[in-house]
N, C-alpha and C positions, 0 to 999 in steps of 0.2 A: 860514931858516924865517920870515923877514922877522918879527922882534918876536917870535914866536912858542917858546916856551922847552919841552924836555921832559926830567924829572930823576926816577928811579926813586926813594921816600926811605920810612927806615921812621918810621912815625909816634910816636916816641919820648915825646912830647909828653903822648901820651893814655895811661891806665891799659889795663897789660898783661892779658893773657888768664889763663886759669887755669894755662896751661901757661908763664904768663910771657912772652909773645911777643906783637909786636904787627904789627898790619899792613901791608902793601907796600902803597902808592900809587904813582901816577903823578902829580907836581906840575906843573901846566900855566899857563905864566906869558906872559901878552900884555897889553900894555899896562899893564901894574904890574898889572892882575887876576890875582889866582892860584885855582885851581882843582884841589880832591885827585881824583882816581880811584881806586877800591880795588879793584884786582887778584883779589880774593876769597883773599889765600895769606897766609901770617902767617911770620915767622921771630924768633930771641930776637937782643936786640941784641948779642950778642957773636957771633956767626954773621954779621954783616952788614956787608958793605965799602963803607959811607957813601960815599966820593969816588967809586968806582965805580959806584954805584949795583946793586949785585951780590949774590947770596950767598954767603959763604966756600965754598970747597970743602970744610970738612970738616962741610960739612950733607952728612946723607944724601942730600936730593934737593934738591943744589946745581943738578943738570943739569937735572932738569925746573924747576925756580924760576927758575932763569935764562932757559930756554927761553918760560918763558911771560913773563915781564918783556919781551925782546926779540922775542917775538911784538907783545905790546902797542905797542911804545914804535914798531914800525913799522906796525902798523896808523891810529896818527895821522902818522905822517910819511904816509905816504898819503895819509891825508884832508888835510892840512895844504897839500900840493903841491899838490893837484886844486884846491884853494881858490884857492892863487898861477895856476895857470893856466889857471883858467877868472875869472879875477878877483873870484873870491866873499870878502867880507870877513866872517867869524864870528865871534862871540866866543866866550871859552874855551867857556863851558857850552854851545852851539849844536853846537860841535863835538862834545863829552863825548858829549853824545845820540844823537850820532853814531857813535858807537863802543860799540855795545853787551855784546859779549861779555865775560863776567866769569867768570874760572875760581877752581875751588877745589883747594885740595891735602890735602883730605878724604882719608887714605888709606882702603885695601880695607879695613882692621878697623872702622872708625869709621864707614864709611860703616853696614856689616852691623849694627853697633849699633843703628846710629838709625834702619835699616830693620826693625828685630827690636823696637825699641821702638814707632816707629808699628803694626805688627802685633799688639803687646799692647795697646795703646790702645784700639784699634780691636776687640780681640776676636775678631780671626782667630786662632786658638791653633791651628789644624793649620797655615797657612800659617808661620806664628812657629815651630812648629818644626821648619821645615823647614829655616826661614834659620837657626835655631838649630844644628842637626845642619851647614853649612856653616862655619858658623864653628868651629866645635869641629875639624872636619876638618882645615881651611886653616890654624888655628893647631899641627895637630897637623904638617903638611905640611911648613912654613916652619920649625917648629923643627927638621925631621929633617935640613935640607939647609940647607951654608952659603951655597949660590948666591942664596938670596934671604934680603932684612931678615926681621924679624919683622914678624907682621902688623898689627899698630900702625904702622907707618913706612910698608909696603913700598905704595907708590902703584899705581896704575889702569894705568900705561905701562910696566911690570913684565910685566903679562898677555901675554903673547905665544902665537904657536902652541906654540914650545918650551918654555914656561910651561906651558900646556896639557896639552902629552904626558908632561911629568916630572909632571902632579897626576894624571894618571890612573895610569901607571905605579903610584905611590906607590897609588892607591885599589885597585887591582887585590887587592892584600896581601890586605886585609879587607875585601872588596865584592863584590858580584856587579854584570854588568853592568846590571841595572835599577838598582840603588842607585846605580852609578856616572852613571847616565843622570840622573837626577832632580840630583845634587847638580852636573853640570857645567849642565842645564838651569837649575836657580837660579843657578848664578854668569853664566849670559850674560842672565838677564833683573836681574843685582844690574848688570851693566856695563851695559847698557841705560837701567839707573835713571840710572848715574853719565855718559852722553852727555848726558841730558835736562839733567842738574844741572849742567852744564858742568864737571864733574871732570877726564873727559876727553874727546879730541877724539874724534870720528865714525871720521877717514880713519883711525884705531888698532886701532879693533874687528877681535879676532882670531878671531874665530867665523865668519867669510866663507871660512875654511879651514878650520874644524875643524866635522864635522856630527854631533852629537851622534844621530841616526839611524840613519847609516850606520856610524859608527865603533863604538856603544853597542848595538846589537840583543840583544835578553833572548831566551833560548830556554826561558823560562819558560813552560808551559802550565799552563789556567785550568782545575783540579778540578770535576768537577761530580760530584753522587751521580745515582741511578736513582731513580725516584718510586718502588721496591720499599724502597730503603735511609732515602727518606724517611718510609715509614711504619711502618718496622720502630723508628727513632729515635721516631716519634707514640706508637708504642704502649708504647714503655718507659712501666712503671707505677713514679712514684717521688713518695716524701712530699711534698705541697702545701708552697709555699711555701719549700722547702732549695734550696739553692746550686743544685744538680744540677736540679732542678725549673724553676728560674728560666733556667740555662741552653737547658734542653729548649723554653721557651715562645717566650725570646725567639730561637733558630733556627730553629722552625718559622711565627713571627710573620712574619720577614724573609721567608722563604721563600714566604708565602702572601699577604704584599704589596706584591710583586712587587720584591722587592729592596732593601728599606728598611735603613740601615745603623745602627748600633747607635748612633749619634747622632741621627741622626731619631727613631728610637724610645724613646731618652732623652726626647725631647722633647717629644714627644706629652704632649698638655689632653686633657679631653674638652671642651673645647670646639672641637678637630678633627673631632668628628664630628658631619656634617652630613647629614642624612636618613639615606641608604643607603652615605655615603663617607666615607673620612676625607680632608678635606683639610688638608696639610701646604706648608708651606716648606721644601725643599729645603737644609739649610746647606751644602752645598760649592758647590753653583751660584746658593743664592738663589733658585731657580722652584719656582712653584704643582705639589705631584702631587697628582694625587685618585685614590685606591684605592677602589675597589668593597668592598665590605663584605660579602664572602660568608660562606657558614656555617662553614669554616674559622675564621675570621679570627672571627667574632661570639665563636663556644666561647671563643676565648684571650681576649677584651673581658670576657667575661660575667664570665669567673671573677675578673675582678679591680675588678670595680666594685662598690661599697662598697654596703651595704644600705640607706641612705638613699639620695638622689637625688647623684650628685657635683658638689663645685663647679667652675665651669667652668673653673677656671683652675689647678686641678691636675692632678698627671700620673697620665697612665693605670698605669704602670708603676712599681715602686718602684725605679727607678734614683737616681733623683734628690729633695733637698730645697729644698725652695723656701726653709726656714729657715737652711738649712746651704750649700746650692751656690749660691752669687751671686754670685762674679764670676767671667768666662771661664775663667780659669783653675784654679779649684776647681770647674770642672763638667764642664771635658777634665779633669785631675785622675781625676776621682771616672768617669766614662767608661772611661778606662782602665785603669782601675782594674780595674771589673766583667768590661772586657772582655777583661783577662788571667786572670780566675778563670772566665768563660763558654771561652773556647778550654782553658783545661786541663782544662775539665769535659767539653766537647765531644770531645775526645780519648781519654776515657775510655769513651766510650759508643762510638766506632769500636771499642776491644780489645775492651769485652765482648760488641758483636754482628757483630764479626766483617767488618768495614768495613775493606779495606785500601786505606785515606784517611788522610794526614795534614789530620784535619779540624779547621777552625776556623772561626769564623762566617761568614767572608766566601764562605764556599764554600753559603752558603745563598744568596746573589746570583749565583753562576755556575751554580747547579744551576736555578736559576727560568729564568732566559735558555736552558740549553742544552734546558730540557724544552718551553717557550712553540717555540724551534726544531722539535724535533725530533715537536711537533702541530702543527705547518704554518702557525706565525702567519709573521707576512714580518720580514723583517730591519730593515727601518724601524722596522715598530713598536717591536720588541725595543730599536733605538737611543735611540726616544724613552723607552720606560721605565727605559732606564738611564740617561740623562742623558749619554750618551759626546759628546767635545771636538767629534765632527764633526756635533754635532748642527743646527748653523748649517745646512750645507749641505742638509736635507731639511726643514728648518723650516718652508717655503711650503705644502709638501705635509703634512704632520703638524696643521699648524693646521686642517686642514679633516677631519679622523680625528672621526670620531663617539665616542662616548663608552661606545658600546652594545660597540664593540671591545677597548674594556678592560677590561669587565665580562666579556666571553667572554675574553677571555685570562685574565684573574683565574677564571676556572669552570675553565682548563684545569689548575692546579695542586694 
């Protein structure tokens, strides 16, 4: 390798990690210049065969550590060679620069941690627990079956197709296939994360075989009520201000605009309402909706605005405290709260009026869409007001929707 020296070593030298283990380098020695490179993978020095430059076998993931050291250590013999024969003279660090790739041996559990931790940070708390309900799964998964580590160890090149079909299997038990569909769609957008991160390699990805659409299809159908059942629920007369009361508003709230979900309408100021609209922030997607402000919608405002003038920066709705709910998590918290005591309340008013519905709030956003359908608005529009995934593809054409069509679509419910 003409002068040019390459030695796997762990760096014993420098203060161990929390788990006691310290780092794999690659020590590159030309011309009495030495030069470390860190492999991004860590092992404890009693797991480590110094002369070999190797990691003992009785590491759990001897085969992948190994594998990626002797990826490395030829990826500069490569570069090294091409030098000798095209007679380019480098020096160590020139070369180093040259050789970019740096893997980790992050496993599946650690990675979900640190992905479920930037998700709290950050204040996505439906997204958080979504990754959350995965991990609870996958640990439940890997305890059940001794074919794979625990999910603390068991690494990214574990995942395989027949990885794949024993985790669904196993979800099968207690899932339906929508639930099944969501939590293998998060684990291929968590192995995604882990390609970006160099965890693991690209040419691995076992989802090129396995299609969570085709294999996962829900035969789930979306309840809607009749504008007869919606106004036989308006006209339940029940005490201002009780549980049951509260539930009745905030269903026919959602309902009348145009599908607002009991997190938006947690959230709602009145400083959302702007002339004749309210306009909101979308939290699942983050985009502007502006609902028309008809005489529906005014009745259920009116009755709960304060006899003074309100400050603009409180909530229309007594879902939430601005003293008490402040951070992310005590405000889905408090959210879900309300909105397991609205769906048991909402179920009760199907028995007593005779609604064979298993009714819950969300069935006040299926019932807007299929009625706006079934008065002849277009199916576009209907997309744009619910915010559905494909809504990219009609964008060009929606952007130039007048404003005056949501105001009649809002008249038609």
């Amino acid at each position: 390798m003409k002068n040019t020296t390459i030695k796997p070593v762990l760096k014993t030298w420098v203060k161990p990690d929390i788990n006691n283990e310290f780092g794999i380098y690659l020590r590159l020695t030309k011309d009495r210049k030495v030069s470390y490179d860190y492999l991004g993978i860590k092992c404890s020095d009693k797991l480590w065969n110094s002369p070999g430059g190797k990691v003992k076998n009785e590491h759990k993931q001897s085969l992948l550590l190994n594998s990626i050291i002797d990826q490395k250590v030829q990826e500069y013999r490569t570069k090294i060679l091409s030098n000798i024969h095209s007679k380019i003279n480098q020096t160590v660090s020139d070369i180093k620069s040259e050789v970019k790739f740096e893997y980790s041996n992050r496993s599946i559990g650690l990675l979900l941690k640190e992905r479920i931790q930037q998700l709290h940070d950050s204040g996505k708390m439906g997204n958080k627990s979504v990754y959350v309900d995965l991990y609870n799964s996958l640990v439940k998964f890997t305890d059940s079956t001794k074919q794979y580590s625990n999910l603390e160890n068991l690494s990214f090149s574990r995942i395989d197709y027949a990885f794949l079909l024993a985790y669904e299997t196993y979800l099968y038990k207690n899932n339906s296939a929508s639930g099944i569909s969501i939590k293998m769609r998060t684990l291929r957008a968590l192995y995604n994360l882990a390609i970006k991160l160099k965890v693991v390699e690209g040419n691995m990805y076992p989802f090129n075989n396995y299609s969570t659409t085709q294999r996962l299809k829900s035969n789930s159908k979306h309840v809607a009520l009749t504008k007869k059942q919606i106004y036989m629920i308006n006209d339940l007369s029940l005490k201002p201000f009780s549980a049951k009361f509260e539930a009745q508003q905030y269903f026919l709230f959602s309902y009348y605009s145009l599908g607002m979900n009991l997190t938006d309408i947690a959230n709602l100021k009145w400083s959302d309402i702007i002339g004749n609209k309210i306009s909101y922030i979308r939290q699942k997607t983050n985009k502007r909706i502006n609902v028309p402000i008809t005489d529906n919608i005014r009745t259920i405002i009116e009755f709960y605005k304060p006899t003074e003038a309100p400050k603009a920066n409180t909530f229309i709705f007594p879902i939430l405290d601005l003293d008490v709910h402040i951070t992310p998590s005590q405000i889905k918290d408090r959210i879900k709260k309300v909105n397991k005591r609205v769906n048991k309340d909402l179920k009760s008013f199907a028995e007593q009026l005779g609604i064979d519905v298993n009714l819950h709030f969300y069935i006040a956003r299926h019932t807007m869409a299929s009625t706006l359908k079934k008065a002849g608005q277009s199916v576009t529009l209907i997309k744009e007001i619910m915010g559905h995934e494909d809504e990219r593809t009609t964008q060009g054409y929606l952007d130039s929707l007048d404003e005056d069509i949501f105001t009649d679509a809002a008249n038609l419910l």
